[in-house]
N, C-alpha and C positions, 0 to 999 in steps of 0.2 A: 514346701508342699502347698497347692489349690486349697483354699477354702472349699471344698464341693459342698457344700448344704447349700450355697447360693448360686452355683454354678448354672442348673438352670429349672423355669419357672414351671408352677404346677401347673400342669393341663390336662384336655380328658384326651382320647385317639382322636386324632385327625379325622380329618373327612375320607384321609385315604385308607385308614383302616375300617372303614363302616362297612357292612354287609350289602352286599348283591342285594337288587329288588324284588327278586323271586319268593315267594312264599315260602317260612321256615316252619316245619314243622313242632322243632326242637322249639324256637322260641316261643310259641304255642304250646309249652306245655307249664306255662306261669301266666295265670291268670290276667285278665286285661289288666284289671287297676293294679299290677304289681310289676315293678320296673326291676330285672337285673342289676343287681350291683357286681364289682369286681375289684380286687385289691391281686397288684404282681408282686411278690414282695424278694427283692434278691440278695438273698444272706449271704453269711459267710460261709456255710456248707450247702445249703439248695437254695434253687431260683422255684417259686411253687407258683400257682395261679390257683386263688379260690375266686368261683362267683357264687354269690350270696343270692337267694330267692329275690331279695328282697331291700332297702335302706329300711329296715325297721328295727324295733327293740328287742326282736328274736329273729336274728338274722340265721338264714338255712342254709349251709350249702348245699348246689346243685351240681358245681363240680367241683374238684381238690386232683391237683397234682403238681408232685415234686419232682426234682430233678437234681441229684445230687451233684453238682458243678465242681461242689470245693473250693470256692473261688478266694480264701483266706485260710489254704492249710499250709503255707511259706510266707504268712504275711512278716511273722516278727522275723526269721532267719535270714528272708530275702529283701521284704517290705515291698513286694511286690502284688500282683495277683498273677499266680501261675497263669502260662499262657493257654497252654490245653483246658484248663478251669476254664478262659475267656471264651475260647471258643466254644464250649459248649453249652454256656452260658448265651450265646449271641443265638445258637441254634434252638436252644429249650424258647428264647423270647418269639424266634419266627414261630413256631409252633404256637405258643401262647397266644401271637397275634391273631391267628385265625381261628381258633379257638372263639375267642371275643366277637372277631366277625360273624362267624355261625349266631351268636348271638346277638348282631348288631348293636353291642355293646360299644358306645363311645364316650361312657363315665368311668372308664377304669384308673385306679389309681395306679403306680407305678412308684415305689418305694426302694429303694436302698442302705445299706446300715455298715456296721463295722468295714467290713472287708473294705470294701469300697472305699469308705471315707477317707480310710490310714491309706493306702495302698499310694505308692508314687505314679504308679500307672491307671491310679484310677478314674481321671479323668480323661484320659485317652479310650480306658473301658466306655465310658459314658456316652464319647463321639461316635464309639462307633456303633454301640447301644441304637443311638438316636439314627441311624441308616437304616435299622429293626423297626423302632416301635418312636415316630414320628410326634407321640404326642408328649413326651419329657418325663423327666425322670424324678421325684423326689428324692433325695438324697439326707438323711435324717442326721441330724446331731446325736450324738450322745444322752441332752437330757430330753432332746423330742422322744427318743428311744424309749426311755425309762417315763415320760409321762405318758406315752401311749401303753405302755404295759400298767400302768394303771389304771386306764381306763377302760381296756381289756378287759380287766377282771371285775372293775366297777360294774360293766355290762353285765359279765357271765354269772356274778354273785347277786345275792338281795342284801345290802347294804355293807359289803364287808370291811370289817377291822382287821388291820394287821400291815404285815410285809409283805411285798409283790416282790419274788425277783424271779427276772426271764432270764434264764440262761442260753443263748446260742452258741451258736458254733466261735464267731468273733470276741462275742463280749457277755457279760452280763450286768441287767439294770439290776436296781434297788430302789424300792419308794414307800412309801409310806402311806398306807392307805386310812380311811376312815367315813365310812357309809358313802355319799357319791361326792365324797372330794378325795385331792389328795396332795400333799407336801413335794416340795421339789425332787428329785432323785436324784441317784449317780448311776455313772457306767463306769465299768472296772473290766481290763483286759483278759477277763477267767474263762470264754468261752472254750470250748472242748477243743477247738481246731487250733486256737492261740494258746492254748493250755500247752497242750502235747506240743507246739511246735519249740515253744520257747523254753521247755524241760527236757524236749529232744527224748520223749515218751518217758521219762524216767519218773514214777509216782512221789518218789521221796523229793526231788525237787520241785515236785508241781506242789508236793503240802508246804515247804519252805513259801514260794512266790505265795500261794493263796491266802497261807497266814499272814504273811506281811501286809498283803492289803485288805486282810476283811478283821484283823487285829484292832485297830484304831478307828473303823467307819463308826461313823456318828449314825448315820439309821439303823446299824444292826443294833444299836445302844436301846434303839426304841421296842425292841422284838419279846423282848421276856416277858413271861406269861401270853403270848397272842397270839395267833396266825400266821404263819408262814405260806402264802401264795406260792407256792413254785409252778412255774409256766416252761415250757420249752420244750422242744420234744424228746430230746434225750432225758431228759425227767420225766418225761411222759413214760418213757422207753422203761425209766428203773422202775416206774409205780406198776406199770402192767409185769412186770418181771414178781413185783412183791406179790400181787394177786394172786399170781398164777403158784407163786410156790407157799401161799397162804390159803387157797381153796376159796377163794374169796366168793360170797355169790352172784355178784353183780360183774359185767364187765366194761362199765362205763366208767371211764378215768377220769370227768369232768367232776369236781366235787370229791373226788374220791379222800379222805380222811384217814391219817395215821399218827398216831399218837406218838412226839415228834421223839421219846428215846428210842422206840420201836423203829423208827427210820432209820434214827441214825444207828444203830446197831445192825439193820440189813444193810445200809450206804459201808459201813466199815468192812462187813462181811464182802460185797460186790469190789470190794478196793483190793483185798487179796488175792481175789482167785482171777485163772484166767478165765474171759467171760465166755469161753465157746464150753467149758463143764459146767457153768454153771445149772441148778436143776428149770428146768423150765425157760431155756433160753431162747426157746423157739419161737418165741411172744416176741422180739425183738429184730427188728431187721437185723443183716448182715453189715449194712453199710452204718450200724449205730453201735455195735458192741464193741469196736476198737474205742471208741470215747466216753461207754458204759461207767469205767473207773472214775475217770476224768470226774464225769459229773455226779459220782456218788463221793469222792472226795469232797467238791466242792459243797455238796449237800451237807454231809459229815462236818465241815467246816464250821457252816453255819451254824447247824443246830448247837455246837459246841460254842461257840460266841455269842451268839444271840440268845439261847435259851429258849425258844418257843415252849408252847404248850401240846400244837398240832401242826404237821403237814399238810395243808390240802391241793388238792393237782387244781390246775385251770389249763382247762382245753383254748381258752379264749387268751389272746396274747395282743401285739400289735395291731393284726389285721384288723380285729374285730373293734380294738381300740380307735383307731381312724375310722370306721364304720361309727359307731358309738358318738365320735366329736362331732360327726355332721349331721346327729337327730338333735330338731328341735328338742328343749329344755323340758316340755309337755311329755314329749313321746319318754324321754329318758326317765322319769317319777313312772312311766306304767312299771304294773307286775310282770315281768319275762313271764313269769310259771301261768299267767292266767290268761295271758297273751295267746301263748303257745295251744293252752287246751281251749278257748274259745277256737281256735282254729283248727283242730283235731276235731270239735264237737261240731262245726259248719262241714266238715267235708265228710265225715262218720256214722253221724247219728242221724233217724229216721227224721226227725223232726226238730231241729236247732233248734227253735225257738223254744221244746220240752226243756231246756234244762233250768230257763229262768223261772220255771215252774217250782223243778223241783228244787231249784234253791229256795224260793221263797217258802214253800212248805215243810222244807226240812230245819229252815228260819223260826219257823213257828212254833216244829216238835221241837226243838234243841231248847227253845226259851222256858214254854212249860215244866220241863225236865226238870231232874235235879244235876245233869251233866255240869261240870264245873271246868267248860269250855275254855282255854285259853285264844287269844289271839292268832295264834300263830297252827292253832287245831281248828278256829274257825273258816280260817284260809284256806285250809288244806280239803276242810269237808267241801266247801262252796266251790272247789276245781275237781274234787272226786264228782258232783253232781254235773259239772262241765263233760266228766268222761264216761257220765252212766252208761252210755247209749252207743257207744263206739263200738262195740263187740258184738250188734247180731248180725252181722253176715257170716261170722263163724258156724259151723256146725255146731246143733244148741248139747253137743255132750262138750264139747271144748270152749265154750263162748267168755268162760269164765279163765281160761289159759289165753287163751289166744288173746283179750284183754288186758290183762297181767302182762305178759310178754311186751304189748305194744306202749305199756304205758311207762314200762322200767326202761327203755330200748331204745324211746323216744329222745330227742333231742331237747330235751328240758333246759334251761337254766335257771339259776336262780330257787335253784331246788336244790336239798340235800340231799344222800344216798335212803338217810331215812326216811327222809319226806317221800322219795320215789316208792319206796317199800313198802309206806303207808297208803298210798292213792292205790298201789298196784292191788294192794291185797282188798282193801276198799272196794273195787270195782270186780275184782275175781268172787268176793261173794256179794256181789249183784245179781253174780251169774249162778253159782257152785252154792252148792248146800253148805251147812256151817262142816260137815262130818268129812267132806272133801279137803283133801289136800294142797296145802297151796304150791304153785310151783315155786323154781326159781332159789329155794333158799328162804324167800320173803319176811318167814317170821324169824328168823335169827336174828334180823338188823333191829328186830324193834321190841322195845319194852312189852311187858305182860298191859302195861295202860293199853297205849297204841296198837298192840292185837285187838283190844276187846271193844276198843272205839272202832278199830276199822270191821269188825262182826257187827255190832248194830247198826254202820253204816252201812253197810252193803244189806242187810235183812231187811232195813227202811227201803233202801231203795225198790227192795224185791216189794217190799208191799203197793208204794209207789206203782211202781208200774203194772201188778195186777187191777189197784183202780184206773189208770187213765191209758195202758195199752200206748206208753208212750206218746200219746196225742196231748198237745196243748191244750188249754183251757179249761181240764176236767180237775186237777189237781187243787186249783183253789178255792172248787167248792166243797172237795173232801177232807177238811180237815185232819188231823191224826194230833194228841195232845196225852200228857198226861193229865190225869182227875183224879186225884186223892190215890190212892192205891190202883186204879186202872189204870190201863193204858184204853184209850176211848179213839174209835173212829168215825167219824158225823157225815151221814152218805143225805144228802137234800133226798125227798122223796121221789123225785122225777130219775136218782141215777140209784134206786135203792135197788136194782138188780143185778149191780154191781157186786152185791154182798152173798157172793155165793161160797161155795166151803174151800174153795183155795185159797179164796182171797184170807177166810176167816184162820187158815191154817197158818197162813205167813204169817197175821197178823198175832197168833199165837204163839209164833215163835219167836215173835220181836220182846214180845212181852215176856214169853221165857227167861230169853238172854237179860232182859232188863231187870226182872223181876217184879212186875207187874201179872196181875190178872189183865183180861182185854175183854176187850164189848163193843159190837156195832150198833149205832144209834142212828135212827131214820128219824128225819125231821122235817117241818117244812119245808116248802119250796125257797 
């Protein structure tokens, strides 16, 4: 068989796939200094095309679509790629290609993986491939496989520990992660389409093969007590299955957290039944529940050898992992999570520039305080003050939902489900009285601490914004501190009509929740 990983070289689209000169509207709708990116990525079960807003450290998609081809469900029986799979693989690429042109996109990547590689016809696939899409194909190894799945999740996390493994259709990696480095990996033949083909769907031979090879792996040795990363989408497939039959309130799979006997005891449960009864199976495409088992077996596996402590999903896999290897080493240390919402707060809020305000000033009440502020509570206040402001276009009875909503809903990374539940709730009483409800679920994900932080933040900010009316530069002359048992606000005497009885009512109600008395002080200019 072809080496193909060398077969042929990386390139971006041809000149012949470049866009017409006509004015695109579509491309006009990503700002001038922000270039499309795109990654083609053609597995063993879909050929997909995402383009990315963006090559940055919180990459967005603008577009996602798959195409289920199949292109590795006879690979082990035949060691082929079906031929109906090729074809309609060659036809999802033309589609693809103009796609990209609409965008005049000529940096898209064009990757390859399991199917492919093994396949005896695979590099005949690839010629003809190249009569499609002109500008070449990468063709990934096994451990290229497994370290861009770690760097995937290096991206999608803020510094994660633990096991990454991406289960596809073909194959599944394994790696080892550890804040933004990561250890060699392996690729092991467990993907859901090599699974079922080479058990000839039988579940009791597919747990025979899976233990044989995840029995002896030296990275699942490394797993106990830590993290288990799972990536791919039919584990994507079984965590939206668990939500939905868990009432879960969130419905963002990225980050999503399960407490890893909890898993495995639903992954055993999903191995039994057929998956068209199961309850809530309607969260699951049609074309995923035949290999549902498959990869709750394999899940169930792990957890049983490895030992983790937790499950957590990663939305981010490959693609975004080769997106991630071509940002400068600068861009890769920023914060995703603060990334994200300075860009929510530029395009949102009345006046970006307010929020550097209100960090600094809520910099100043947090120190006074007696709050015994962590790190990682700091972070989160200084991105809630990034999202103060993103909620008044909403009608002002919902400003405090409609906030909430956009901030749990958002495309965050490098956030946790808590962390999102805290900024959300944070910002919903910016808007909402403390006596209002929050939506969403919100306060069940979070401690009685983290409710009562996210009430004074959100009441500060209400006061906040009665002095400065969201406009810059008014905030750092109003100080707000604690003083011995006060809570004390210092309005210079030029903005001392500032201090009228709404403002004074917020500010009593900060001091409530805090337990403070409160007092406005007029002082010099």
């Amino acid at each position: 068989m072809e080496n193909l990983s060398k077969l042929l070289p990386r390139k971006g689209l041809s000149a012949a796939a470049s866009a017409p000169k006509p004015r695109n509207r579509m491309s006009e709708a990503v700002s001038a200094d922000k270039k499309p990116d795109a990654v083609i990525d053609i597995g063993s079960k879909t050929a997909r095309l995402v383009i990315y807003d963006s090559l940055s450290r919180n990459p967005l998609p603008i577009f996602n679509e798959k195409v289920a081809c199949g292109l590795g469900r006879e690979i082990v029986s035949t060691t082929r790629l079906a031929e109906d799979a090729v074809a309609e693989a060659l036809t999802a690429m033309k589609r693809f290609r103009a796609v990209c042109a609409g965008w005049r996109l000529t940096n898209a990547d064009v990757i390859a993986t399991a199917a492919v590689r093994e396949a005896e016809n695979g590099a005949a696939f690839i010629r003809r491939l190249e009569n499609v899409w002109p500008g070449g194909v990468r063709i990934l190894t096994g451990d290229e496989e497994a370290r861009l799945a770690a760097e995937g999740v290096i991206c999608g996390f803020r510094e994660p520990h633990g096991i990454v493994g991406d289960l596809g259709g073909g194959s599944l990696e394994l790696v080892d992660v550890f804040g933004m480095r990561s250890k060699d990996g392996v690729t092991l033949p467990l993907g859901g389409l090599t699974l079922s083909d080479a058990s000839r769907g039988s579940l009791d031979k597919a747990k025979s093969i899976v233990r044989d090879r995840l029995e002896s792996n030296a990275t699942l040795a490394n797993l106990k007590g830590r993290t288990f990363f799972a990536a791919g989408g039919t584990w994507r497939a079984l965590a939206s299955l668990h939500m939905q039959q868990t009432g879960y309130p969130m419905k963002i799979l990225h980050a999503y957290s399960v407490p890893a006997d909890a898993m495995a005891d639903f992954s055993e449960t999903v191995q039994r039944e057929d998956p068209e009864t199961l309850p809530g199976i309607d969260v699951v495409s049609s074309g995923r529940r035949p290999y549902l088992p498959f990869a709750a077996l394999v899940l169930r596996e792990i957890i049983k050898i490895g030992r983790p402590s937790e499950v957590v999903i990663s939305e981010f896999g490959i693609r975004e992992g080769l997106l991630f290897e071509k940002l400068p080493a600068a861009e890769k240390l920023r914060d995703p999570l603060k990334c994200m919402a300075e860009s929510l707060n530029a395009a949102n809020s009345r006046s970006p520039a307010y929020a550097a305000d209100l960090i600094e000033w809520m910099d100043r009440f947090v120190a006074s305080s007696n709050l015994d502020e962590t790190e990682d509570e700091r972070r989160l206040r200084r991105v809630a003050c990034l999202l103060a402001d993103i909620g008044w276009r909403a009608h002002p009875d919902h400003g405090g939902e409609q906030a909430a909503q956009l901030i749990v809903n958002s495309a965050f990374i490098g956030v946790t489900h808590i962390e999102r539940a805290f900024l959300g709730l944070s910002v919903f009483y910016r808007y909402a009285a403390l006596k209002d409800a929050p939506p969403l679920g919100l306060e069940t994900l979070l401690s009685k601490r983290l409710i009562e932080r996210a009430r004074i933040l959100g009441v500060a900010m209400r006061v906040a914004y009665l002095i400065s009316a969201s406009a810059p530069g008014v905030l750092g002359r109003s100080p707000i501190k604690i003083d011995g048992d006060d809570l004390v606000l210092r309005l210079p005497r030029d903005l001392a009509a500032l201090s009228g009885s709404r403002l004074k009512t917020r500010l009593k109600q900060l001091g409530k929740q805090m337990g403070y008395k409160h007092d406005v002080i007029i002082s010099g200019n």
